[in-house]
C-alpha positions as CSV (number, residue, x, y, z in Angstrom):
1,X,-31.1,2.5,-34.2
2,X,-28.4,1.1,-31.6
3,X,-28.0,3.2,-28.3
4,X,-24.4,4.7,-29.3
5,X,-26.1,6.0,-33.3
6,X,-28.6,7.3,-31.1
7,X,-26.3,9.4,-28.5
8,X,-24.0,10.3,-31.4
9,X,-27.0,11.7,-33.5
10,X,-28.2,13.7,-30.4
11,X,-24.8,15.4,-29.8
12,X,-24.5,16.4,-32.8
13,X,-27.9,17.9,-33.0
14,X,-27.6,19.7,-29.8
15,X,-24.5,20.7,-31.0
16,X,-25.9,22.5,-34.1
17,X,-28.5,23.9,-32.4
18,X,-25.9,25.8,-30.2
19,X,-23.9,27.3,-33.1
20,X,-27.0,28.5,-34.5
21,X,-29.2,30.5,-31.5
22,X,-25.7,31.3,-30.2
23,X,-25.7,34.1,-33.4
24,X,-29.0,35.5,-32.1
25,X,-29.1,35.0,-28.1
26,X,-26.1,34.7,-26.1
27,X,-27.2,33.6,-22.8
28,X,-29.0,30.6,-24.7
29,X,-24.9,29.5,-25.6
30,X,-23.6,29.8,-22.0
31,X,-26.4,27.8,-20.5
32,X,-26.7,25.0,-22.9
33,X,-22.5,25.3,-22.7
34,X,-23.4,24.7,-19.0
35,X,-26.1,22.2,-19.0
36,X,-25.9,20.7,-22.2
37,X,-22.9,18.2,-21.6
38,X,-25.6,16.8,-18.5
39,X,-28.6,16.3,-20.5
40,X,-26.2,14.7,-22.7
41,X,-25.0,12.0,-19.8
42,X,-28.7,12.0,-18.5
43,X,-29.4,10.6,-22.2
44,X,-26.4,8.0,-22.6
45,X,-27.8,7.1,-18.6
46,X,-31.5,6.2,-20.3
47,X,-29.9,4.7,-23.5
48,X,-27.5,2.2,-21.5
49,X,-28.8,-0.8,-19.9
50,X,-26.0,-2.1,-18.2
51,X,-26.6,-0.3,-14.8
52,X,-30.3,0.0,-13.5
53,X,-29.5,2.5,-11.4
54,X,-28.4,4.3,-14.1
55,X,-30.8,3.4,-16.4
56,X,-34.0,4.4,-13.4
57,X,-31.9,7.3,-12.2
58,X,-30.3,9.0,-15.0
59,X,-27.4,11.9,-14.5
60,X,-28.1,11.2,-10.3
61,X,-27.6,7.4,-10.4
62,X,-23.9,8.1,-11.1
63,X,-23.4,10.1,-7.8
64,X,-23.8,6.1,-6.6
65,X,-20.4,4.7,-8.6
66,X,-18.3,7.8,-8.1
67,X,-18.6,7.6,-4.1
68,X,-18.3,3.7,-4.6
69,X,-14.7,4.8,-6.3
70,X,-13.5,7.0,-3.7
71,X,-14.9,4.6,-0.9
72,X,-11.4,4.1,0.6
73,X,-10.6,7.6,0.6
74,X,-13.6,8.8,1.8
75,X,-13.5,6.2,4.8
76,X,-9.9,7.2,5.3
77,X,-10.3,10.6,5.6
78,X,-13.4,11.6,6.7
79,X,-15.1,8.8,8.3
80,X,-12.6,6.5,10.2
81,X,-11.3,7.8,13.6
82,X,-7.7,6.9,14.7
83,X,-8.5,3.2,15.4
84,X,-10.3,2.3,13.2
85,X,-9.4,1.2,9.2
86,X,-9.3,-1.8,7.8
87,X,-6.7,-3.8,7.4
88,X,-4.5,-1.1,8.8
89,X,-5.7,1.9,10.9
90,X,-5.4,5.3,10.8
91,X,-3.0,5.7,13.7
92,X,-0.6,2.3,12.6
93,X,-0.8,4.1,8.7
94,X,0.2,8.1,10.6
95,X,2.9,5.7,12.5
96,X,4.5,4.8,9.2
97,X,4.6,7.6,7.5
98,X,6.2,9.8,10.0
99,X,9.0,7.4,10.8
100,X,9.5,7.1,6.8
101,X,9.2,11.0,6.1
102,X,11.8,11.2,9.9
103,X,9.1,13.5,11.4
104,X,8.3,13.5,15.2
105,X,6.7,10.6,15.5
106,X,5.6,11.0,19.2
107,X,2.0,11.2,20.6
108,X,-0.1,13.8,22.9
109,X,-2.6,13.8,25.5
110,X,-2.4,9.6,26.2
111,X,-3.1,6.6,24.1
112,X,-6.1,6.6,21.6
113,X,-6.7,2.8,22.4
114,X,-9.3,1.4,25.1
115,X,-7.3,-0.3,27.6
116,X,-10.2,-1.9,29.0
117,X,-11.3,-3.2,26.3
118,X,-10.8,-7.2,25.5
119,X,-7.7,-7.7,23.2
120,X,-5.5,-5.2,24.8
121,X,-2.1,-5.8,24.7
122,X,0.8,-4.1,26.6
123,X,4.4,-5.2,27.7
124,X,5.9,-5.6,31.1
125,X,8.1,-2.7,32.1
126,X,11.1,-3.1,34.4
127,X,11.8,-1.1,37.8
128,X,15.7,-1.3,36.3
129,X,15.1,-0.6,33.0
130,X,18.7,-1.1,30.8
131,X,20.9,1.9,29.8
132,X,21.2,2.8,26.4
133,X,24.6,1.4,26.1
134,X,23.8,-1.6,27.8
135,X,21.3,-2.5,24.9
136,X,22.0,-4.2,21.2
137,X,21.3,-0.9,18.7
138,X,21.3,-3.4,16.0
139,X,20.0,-6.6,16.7
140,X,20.9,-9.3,14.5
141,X,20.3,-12.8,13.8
142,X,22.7,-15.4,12.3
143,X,20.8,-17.9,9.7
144,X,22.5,-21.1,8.7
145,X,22.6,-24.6,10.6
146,X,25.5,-27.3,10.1
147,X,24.9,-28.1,6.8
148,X,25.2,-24.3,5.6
149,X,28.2,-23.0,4.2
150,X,27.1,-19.4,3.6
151,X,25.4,-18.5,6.9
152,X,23.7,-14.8,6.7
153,X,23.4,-12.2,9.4
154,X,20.0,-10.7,9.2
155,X,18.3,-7.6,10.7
156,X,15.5,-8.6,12.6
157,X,13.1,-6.5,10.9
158,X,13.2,-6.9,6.8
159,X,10.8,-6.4,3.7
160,X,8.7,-9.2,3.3
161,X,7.7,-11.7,-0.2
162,X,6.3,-8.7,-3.0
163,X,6.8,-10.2,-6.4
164,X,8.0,-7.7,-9.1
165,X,4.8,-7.9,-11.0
166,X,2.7,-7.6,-8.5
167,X,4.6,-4.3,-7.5
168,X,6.4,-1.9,-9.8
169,X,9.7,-1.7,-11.0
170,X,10.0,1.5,-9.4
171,X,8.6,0.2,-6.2
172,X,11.1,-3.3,-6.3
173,X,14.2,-0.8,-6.9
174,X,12.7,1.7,-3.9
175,X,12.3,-1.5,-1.4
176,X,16.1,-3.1,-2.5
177,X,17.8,0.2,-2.5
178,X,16.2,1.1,1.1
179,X,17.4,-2.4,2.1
180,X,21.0,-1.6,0.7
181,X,20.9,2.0,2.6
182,X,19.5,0.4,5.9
183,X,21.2,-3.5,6.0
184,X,18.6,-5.2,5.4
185,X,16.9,-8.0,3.6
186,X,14.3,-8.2,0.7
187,X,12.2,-10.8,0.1
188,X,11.5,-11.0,-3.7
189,X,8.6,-12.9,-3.7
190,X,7.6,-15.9,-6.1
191,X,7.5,-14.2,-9.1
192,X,11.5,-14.4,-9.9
193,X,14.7,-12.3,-9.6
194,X,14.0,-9.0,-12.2
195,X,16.8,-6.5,-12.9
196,X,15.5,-4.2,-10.2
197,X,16.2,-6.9,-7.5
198,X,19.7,-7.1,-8.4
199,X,20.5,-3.6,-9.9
200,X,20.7,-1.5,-6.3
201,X,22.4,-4.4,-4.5
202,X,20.5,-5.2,-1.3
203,X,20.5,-8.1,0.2
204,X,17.7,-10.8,-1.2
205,X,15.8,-13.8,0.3
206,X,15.2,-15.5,-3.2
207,X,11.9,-17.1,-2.7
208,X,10.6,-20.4,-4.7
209,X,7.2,-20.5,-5.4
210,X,4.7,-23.5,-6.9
211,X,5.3,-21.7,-10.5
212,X,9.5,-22.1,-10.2
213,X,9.6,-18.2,-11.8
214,X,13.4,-18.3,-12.4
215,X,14.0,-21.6,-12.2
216,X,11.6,-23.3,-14.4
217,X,11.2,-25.3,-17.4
218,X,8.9,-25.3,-20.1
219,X,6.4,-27.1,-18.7
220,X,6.0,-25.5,-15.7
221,X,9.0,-28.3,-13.5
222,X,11.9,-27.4,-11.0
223,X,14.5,-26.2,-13.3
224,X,18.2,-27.1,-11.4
225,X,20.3,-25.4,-14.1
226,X,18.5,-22.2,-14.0
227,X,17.7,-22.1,-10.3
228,X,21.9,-22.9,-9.7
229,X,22.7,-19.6,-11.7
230,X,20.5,-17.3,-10.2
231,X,21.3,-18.6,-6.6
232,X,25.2,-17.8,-7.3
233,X,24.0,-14.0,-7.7
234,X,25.7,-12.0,-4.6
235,X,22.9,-10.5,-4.0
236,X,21.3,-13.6,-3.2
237,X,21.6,-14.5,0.5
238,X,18.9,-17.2,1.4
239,X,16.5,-19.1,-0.6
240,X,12.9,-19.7,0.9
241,X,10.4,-22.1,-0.5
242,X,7.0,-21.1,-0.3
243,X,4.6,-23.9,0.5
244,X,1.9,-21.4,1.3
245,X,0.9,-17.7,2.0
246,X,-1.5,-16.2,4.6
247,X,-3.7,-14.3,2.6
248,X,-4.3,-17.1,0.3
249,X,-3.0,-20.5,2.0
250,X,-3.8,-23.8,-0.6
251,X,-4.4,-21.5,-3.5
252,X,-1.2,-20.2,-5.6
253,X,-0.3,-17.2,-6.5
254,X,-2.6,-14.8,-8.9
255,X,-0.8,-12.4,-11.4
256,X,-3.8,-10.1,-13.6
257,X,-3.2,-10.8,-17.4
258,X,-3.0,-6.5,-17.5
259,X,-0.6,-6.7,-14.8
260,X,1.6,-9.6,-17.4
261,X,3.3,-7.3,-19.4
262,X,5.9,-8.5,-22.0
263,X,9.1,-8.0,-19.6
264,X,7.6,-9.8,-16.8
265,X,6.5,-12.7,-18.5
266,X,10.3,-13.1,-20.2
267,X,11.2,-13.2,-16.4
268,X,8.9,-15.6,-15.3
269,X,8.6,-17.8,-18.3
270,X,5.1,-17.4,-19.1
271,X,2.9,-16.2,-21.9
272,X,1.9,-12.6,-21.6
273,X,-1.0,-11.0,-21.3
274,X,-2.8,-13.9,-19.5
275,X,-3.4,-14.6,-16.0
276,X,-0.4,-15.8,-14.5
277,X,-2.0,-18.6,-12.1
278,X,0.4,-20.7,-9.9
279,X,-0.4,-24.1,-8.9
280,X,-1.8,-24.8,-5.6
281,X,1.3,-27.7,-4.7
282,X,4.9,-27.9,-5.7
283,X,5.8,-30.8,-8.3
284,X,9.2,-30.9,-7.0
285,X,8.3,-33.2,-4.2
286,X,4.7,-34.7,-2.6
287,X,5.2,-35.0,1.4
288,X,7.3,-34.6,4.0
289,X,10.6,-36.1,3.2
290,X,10.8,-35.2,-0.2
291,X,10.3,-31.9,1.2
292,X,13.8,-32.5,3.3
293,X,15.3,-34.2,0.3
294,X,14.8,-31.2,-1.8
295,X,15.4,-28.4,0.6
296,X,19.0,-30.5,1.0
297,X,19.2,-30.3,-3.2
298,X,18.8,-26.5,-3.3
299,X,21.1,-26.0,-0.3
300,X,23.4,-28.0,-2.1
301,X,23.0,-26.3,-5.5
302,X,23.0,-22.8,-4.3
303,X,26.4,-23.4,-2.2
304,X,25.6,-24.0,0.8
305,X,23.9,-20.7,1.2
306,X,20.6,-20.9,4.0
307,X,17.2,-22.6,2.7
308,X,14.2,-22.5,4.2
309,X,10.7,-22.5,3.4
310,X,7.4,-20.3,4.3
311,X,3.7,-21.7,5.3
312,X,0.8,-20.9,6.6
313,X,-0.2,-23.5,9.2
314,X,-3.5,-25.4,8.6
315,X,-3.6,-28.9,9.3
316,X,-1.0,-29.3,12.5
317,X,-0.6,-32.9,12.3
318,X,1.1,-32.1,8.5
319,X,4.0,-29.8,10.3
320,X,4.4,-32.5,13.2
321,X,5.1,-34.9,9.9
322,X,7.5,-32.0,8.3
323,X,9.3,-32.1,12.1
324,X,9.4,-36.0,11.9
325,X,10.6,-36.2,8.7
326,X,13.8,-33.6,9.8
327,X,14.4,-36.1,12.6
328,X,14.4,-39.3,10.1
329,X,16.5,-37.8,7.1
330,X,18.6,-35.5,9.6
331,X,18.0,-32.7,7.1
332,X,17.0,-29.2,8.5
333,X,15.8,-26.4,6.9
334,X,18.2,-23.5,7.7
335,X,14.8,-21.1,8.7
336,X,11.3,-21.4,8.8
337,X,8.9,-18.6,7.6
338,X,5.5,-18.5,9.3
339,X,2.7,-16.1,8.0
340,X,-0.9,-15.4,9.6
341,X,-3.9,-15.9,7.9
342,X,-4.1,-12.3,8.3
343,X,-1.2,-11.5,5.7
344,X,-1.4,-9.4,2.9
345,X,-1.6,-9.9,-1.1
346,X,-2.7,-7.9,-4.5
347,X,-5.3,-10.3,-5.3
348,X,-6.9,-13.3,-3.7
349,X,-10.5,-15.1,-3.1
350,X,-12.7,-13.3,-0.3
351,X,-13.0,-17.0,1.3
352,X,-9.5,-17.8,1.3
353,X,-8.3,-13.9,2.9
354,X,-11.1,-14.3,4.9
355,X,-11.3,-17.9,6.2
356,X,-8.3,-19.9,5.9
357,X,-4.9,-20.4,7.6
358,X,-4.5,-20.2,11.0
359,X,-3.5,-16.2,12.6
360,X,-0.2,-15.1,13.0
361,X,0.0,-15.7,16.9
362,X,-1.7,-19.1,16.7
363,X,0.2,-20.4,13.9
364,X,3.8,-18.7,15.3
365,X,3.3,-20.6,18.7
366,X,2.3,-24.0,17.6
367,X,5.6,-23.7,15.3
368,X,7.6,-22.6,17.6
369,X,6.7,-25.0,20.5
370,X,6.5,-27.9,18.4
371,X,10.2,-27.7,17.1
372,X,10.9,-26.9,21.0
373,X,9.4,-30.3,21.3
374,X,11.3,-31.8,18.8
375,X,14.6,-30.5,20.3
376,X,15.1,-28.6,16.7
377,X,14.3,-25.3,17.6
378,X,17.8,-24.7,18.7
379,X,19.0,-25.5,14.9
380,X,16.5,-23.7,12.9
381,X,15.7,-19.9,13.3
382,X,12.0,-19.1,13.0
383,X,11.1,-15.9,10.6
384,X,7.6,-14.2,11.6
385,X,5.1,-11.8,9.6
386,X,1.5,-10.7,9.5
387,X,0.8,-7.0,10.5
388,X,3.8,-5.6,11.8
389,X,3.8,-2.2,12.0
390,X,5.9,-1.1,15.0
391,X,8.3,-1.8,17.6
392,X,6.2,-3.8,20.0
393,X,4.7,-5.7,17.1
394,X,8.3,-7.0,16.6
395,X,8.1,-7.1,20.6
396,X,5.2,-9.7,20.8
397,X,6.1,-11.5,17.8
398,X,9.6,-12.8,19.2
399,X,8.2,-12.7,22.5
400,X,6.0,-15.8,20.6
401,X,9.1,-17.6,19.2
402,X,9.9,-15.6,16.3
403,X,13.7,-15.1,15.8
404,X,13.2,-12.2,13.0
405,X,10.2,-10.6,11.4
406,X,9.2,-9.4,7.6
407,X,6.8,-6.8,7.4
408,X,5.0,-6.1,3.6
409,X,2.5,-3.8,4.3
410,X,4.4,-1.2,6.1
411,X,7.5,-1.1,3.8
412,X,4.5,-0.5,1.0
413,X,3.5,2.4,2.7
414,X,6.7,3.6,3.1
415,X,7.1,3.9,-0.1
416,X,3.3,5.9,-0.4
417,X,0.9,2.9,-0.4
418,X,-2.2,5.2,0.8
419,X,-4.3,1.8,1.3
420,X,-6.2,2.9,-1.6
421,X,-7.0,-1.3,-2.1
422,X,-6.5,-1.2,-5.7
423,X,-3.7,-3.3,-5.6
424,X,-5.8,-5.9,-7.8
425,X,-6.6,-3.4,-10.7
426,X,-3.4,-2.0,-12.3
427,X,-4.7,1.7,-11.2
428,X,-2.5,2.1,-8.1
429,X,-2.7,6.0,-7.6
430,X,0.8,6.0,-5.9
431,X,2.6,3.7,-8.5
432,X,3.4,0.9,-6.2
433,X,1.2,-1.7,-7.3
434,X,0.8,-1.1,-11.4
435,X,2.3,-1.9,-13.8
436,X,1.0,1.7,-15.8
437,X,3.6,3.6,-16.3
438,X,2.1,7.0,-16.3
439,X,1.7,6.0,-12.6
440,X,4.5,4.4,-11.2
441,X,6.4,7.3,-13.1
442,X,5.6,9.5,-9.7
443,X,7.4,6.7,-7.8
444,X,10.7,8.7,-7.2
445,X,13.3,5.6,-6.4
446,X,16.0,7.9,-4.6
447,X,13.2,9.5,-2.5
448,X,11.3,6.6,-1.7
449,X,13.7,4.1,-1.6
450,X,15.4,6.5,1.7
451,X,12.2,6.2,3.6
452,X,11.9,2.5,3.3
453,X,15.3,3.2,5.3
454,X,14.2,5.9,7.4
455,X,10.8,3.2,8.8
456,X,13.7,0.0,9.3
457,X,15.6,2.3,11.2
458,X,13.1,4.2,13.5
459,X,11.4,1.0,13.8
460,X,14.3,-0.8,15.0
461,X,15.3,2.2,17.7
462,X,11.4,1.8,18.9
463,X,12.0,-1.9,19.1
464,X,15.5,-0.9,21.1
465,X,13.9,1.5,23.4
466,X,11.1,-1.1,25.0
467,X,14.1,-3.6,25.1
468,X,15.6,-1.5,27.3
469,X,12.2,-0.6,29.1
470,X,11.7,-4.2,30.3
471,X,15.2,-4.5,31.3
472,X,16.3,-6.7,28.3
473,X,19.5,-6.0,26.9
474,X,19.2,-8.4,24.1
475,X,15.7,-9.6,21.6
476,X,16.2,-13.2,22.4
477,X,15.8,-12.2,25.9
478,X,11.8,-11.5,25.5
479,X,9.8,-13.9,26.7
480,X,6.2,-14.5,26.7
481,X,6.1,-13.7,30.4
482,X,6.6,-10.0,29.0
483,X,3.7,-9.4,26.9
484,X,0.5,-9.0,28.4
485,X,-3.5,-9.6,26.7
486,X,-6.6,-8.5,28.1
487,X,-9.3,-11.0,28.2
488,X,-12.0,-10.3,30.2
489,X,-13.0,-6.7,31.8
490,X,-10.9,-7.2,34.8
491,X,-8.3,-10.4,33.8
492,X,-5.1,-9.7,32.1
493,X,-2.9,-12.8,31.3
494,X,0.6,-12.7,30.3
495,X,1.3,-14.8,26.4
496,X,2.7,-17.6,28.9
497,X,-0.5,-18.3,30.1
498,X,-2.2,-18.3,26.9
499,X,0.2,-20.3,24.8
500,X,2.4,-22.1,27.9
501,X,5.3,-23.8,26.4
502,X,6.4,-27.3,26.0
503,X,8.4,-28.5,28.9
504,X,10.4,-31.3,27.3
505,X,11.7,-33.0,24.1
506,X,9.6,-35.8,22.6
């Protein structure tokens, strides 16, 4: 007799045995009422030899897979102090959620963080800090070089690549409305324009990936007619090509077959209900000047509106090619994404989150300072993410060579990400990252979408406010000379000595 005949014959015995002491001795019915439903798990626990634990520890062994469950919670809320967390912290996640909710988002008693410690990082003041009036309240940053007809003015703090798929159609129309409320942009990620891009009307960055979602034909190739009438949208302001991501550089994108649901594989062009795996290298072009030559095709196709396209860096000596290459053909990418290894995603490989591509400050610098060296950095404006949570984030980032940040992580928790890391399982508690719809139906899209603008603006204030503080009046006033990192017990250096700057053109 199989484990389940076994467990089903027991339940029903135990069962009958109730009903009939039950008639004679009461007590007997409320304790095996009680107890009875245990023994009963205790017995499925022997039966099943799946888990060991289990199997060696019936009824307690589950105590094991219920904390594993609530692990992040549990860490969250009981066990992590301030600054600790992983990959955000308690006091970054608090941060957040109060400027998204427009509650006092000030601090008591000092900072939390050891300023001693190695890795510290602060900002120069000024004696003469600016007025308020004398500073930009909404700093700005026109994208489009020479060859652009439809240049874009662009906040310098926007929502970073989140594919509809891999986030909600509650969540997508949350994130575009906020960008709509706040003036904004949204980056829709590689996995195509949806209807909840495009029903709110915020601003989109319209981003290519390996797979061509949107623009694709049925074999998997660069699509021009498709990708022409999707570009003409309004709502479409620049088109970025991703070579690569942080979290997952040289791997593709990775939609769950559960997460594939009949809607967003008729938007993407794939089969449903399969794992939706993007190739690791575009087919519309193999090096450096093809890379040019196509960028100039979908400028050319999309109107004129800005192109760009997003990497990781790895291997340096590939971008000083890419810079070459812009030199040679005399075609420029309008903007230039740069993510850290440190980025975010819904699913990747341990090893590549873990140990590939190059960290956000690394890989912005070496960008930055090797279009300086190029004399191109004056032409193309450099777009920075990777954990940025705050108004000196933004700070140090541009202070780096960034022109403009995204920011995914913290728009996601805006909307009520709680960092429950389920983002790879369909089960997102908060509805952001599911495609269930019993969950993502607590995802309200006219709450949460006005404190995706509540965090861009508070943000952006912060951001203003230390401006002013180190006597800046404008963003592409800071310098690396104005951030400051601890490396040693008693040496601070300012981001100019650690990353000093090209002096000259090659």
């Amino acid at each position: 007799m199989r484990a389940r005949e076994i467990f089903i014959v027991t339940s029903i015995s135990v069962i009958s045995a109730v009903i009939i002491i039950s008639f004679f001795w009461t007590p007997v019915l409320w304790s095996l009422l009680l107890f009875g439903p245990l023994v009963l798990l205790g017995v499925s626990d022997i039966l099943q030899k799946k888990h060991t634990i289990k199997n060696n520890f019936p009824l307690i062994g589950r105590f094991r897979y219920i904390l594993e469950d609530f692990r992040p919670e549990i860490m969250q809320y009981f066990v992590e102090t301030d600054t600790e967390g992983s990959p955000i912290n308690r006091l970054n996640r608090s941060l957040i959620y109060q400027r998204a909710k427009n509650e006092t988002d000030t601090t008591p008693f000092g900072t939390r963080l050891n300023v001693y410690a190695e890795g510290y990082e602060c900002m120069a003041h000024s004696m003469y800090p600016k007025k308020a009036e004398e500073v930009d309240k909404d700093p700005r940053v026109l994208i489009g070089g020479e060859a652009c007809k439809q240049p874009y003015s662009a906040s310098i703090l926007n929502v970073s690549a989140m594919s509809f798929g891999s986030l909600s159609e509650n969540a997508i129309l949350s994130l575009n409305k906020g960008a709509k409320i706040g003036g904004f942009a949204h980056n829709t990620g590689e996995g195509g324009l949806s209807p909840y891009h495009l029903q709110n009307g915020g601003d989109l960055i319209w981003q290519i990936g390996t797979g061509y979602f949107g623009c694709r034909t049925e074999s998997g190739d660069f699509n021009p007619v498709t990708f022409k009438i999707n570009a003409a949208q309004p709502s479409v302001k620049m088109i970025e090509l991703k070579l690569s991501q942080g979290a997952k550089p040289g791997h593709g994108g990775i939609l769950p077959a559960k997460k594939n649901t009949l809607e967003i594989a008729r938007i993407r062009g794939v089969k449903p209900f399969t794992d939706v795996l993007s190739p690791t290298y575009h087919t519309a072009f193999s090096n450096a000047e093809g890379l040019m030559h196509f960028i100039a095709e979908l400028r050319d196709l999309s109107e004129g509106k800005p192109v760009g396209f997003k990497l990781c860096v790895g291997n340096k000596e590939e971008f000083t090619d890419v810079c070459k290459a812009m030199v040679k053909t005399g075609i420029k990418p309008d903007f230039i994404t740069v993510d850290g290894g440190e980025g975010g995603t819904g699913a990747a490989p341990v090893e590549f989150s873990n140990s590939i591509g190059l960290p956000l400050e690394e890989g912005l610098t070496f960008v930055s300072d090797t279009l300086k060296a190029f004399d191109l950095k004056k032409d193309i404006r450099v777009i920075a993410s990777g954990k940025v949570f705050d108004g000196f984030h933004i700070a140090k980032t541009l202070a780096l060579g960034a022109d403009l940040v995204n920011s995914a992580r913290a728009m996601m928790m805006a909307l009520g990400c709680i960092q429950a890391l389920e983002c790879h399982t369909n089960s997102c508690p908060v509805g952001v990252a599911t495609q269930d719809k019993s969950l993502m139906k607590g995802l309200d899209v006219g709450e949460k979408s006005v404190r995706v603008a509540n965090f861009h603006k508070n943000t952006i204030h912060s951001f203003v406010e230390l401006l002013a503080a180190a006597g800046l009046a404008k963003s592409s006033e800071l310098k690396r000379k104005h951030i400051l990192k601890r490396t040693g017990p008693s040496k601070m250096v300012t981001f100019s000595e650690l990353y000093p700057e090209p002096e000259m053109a090659v």
